[in-house]
Each structure stands twice: as C-alpha cells, then as structure tokens.
C-alpha positions in Angstrom: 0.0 0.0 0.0 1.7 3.2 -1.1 2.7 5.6 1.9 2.4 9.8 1.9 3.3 11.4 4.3 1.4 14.4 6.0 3.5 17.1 4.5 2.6 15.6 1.5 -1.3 14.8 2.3 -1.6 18.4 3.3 0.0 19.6 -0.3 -2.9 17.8 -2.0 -5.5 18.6 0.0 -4.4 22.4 -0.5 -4.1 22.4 -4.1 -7.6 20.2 -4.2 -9.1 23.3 -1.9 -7.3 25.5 -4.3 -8.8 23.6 -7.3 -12.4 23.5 -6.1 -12.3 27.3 -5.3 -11.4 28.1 -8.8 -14.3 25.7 -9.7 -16.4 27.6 -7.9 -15.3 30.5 -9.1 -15.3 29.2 -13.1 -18.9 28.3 -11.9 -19.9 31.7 -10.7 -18.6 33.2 -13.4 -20.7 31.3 -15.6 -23.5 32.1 -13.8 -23.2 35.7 -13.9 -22.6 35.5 -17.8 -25.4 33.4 -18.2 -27.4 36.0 -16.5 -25.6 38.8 -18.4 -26.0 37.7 -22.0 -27.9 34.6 -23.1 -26.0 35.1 -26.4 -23.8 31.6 -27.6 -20.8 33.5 -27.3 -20.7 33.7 -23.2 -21.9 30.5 -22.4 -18.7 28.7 -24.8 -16.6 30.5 -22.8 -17.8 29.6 -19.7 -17.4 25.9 -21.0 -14.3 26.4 -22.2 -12.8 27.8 -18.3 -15.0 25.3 -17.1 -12.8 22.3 -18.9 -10.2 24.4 -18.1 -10.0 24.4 -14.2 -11.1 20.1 -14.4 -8.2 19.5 -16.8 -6.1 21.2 -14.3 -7.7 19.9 -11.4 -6.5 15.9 -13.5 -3.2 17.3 -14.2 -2.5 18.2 -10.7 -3.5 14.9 -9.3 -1.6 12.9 -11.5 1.2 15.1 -10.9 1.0 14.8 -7.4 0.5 10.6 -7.4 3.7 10.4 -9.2 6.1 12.4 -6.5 4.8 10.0 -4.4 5.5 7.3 -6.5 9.1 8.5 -7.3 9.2 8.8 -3.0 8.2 5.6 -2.8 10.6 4.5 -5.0 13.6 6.2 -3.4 12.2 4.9 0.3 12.2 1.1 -0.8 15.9 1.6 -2.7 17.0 3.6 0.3 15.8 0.4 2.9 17.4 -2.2 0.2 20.9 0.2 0.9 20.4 0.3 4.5 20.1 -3.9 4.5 23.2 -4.3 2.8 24.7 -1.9 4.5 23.5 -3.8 8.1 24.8 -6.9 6.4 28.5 -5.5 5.5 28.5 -3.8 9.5 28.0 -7.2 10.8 30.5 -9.5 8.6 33.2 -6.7 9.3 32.2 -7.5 13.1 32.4 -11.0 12.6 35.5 -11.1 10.9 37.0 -8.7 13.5 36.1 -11.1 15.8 37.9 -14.1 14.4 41.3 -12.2 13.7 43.9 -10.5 16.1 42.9 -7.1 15.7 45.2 -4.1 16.8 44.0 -0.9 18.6 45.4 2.2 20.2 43.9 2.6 23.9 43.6 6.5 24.6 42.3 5.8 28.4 41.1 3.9 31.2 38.7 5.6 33.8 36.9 4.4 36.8 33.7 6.1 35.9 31.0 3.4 34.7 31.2 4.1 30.7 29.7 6.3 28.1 26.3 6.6 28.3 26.2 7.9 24.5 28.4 5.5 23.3 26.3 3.2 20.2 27.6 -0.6 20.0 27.5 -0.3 16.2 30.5 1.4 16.1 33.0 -0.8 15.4 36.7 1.8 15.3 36.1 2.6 19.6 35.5 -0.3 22.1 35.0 0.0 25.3 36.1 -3.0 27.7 36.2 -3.2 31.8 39.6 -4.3 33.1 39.8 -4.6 37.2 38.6 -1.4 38.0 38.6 0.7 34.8 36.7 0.9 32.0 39.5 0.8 29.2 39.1 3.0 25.8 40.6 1.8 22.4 40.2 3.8 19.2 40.7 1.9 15.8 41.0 -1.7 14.1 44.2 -2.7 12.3 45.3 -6.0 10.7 48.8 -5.3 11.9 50.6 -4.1 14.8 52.5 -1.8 12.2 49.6 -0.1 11.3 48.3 0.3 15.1 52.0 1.6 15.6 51.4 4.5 13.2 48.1 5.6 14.5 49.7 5.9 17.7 51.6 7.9 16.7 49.5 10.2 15.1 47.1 10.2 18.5 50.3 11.0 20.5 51.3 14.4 18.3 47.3 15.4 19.0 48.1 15.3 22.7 46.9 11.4 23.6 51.0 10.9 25.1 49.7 8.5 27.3 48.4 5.3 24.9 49.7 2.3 23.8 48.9 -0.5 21.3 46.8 -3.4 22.0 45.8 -6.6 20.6 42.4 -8.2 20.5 41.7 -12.0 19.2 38.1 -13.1 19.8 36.7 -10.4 21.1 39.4 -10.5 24.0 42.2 -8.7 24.5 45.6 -10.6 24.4 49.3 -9.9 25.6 51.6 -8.8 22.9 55.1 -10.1 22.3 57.1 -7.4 22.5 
C-alpha cells in the first residue's frame, strides 16, 4: 500500500481546496454570464474555463500521485541500501572477531562508561579491566599499522596510549 506522508497529504488537499475554489469560481462566473448575455458566445466561454479548471484539477493529481510514486521509490531503494549496509557492519564484526585485531587505547577511567556511546560502532571499544573501564580507538590487521596511529594520537596530545591486541573479542598480551 503506497505511503504519503502528512506534508505531502496536506499539499494535495491544499491544491484540491485550491482547485475546487477556482471551480467555484469558473462556476460563478458562468453564472453571472449566463445572467448577463444569453448570447452563444458567453456561455462557450464559460465551457471552455470550465474544462479548463477540471483539466487542471486531472493534471494536478496525476502530478501529485507520481512524487509520491518517485518517493516511494527512493524509500524502498534507500531500505534495500540500508540492509546491505547492516549486512556488510555485521561480517566486518564478525570477521574482526575471528582475527587478532590491533588498537590504540587512549584511556582507562573508573567512571562506569559512556552513556552515548552506540555498540555499532566498530573503530572505539570499550572494555572493563579490574577497575577501569579501558578506551581503544581503531581496528588494524597489523601491529605496524596500530603503531602509526599511535603515533599520530600522540602528536594530538593522547601521550599516554599504547597499542593493543584483540583475538576473539578479547584482548591478548603482545610479544614485545
């Protein structure tokens, strides 16, 4: 069943209003010239404003049904994106949690954890150790690449981080 939404509802609905005032209007007007001149030439006009304003009144509404086709269209190619999408997020994860994975912790606190912090992303982690709740930014296939990022994080003022590694979700000693 197709789907409009009410900014869109309330669109037609105005332009319908619109289209039955100047209906009414076409139809005053034709009664006024049929009171002012019985003559052939008055009431074809009238006829002709008449077909007029209901050729518009079609034109709009078929104008109308197909922006909300084309919306729907985009709506059901945007959800078909947003699955694949949701599919590639979760083989990344699963993958990520099969491999050793390197990361940069930037900080451990005592405070319970980030209460804006969304699960879905998949480059900060957040894991409990002892008493601390342990932050790691990034995911790198080797310790190389962790190495450099650290770096990076330590010019922007993070001096106090250090590279892990993670297999299985868990994080692991490295081999110095």
């Amino acid at each position: 069943m197709p789907y409009i939404d009410q900014d869109k509802l309330a669109e037609i609905f105005t332009e319908l209003d619109n289209e039955k005032n100047a209906n009414n209007d076409l139809r005053e007007a034709l009664r006024r010239s049929k009171m002012e001149s019985h003559g052939k030439y008055g009431v074809n006009i009238s006829w002709i404003f008449l077909f007029i304003a209901i050729g518009v009144s079609i034109f709009l509404l078929i104008n109308s049904s197909n922006k909300t086709s084309k919306l729907e269209e985009n709506n059901q190619r945007l959800q078909r994106e947003i699955s694949v999408l949701e599919k590639g997020v979760r083989g990344i994860q699963n993958n990520l949690d099969t491999l050793t994975v390197y990361s940069v912790q930037i900080g451990a606190f005592k405070e319970k954890g980030m209460p804006l912090f969304s699960e879905n992303l998949i480059n900060f982690r957040v894991y409990p150790t002892q008493d601390f709740n342990a932050y790691s930014l990034g995911n790198f296939y080797t310790q190389e690449e962790a190495e450099e990022f650290l770096t990076f994080l330590k010019d922007l003022g993070f001096n106090d981080s250090w590279v892990l590694a993670f297999k299985n979700g868990e994080r692991i000693l490295l081999d110095e």
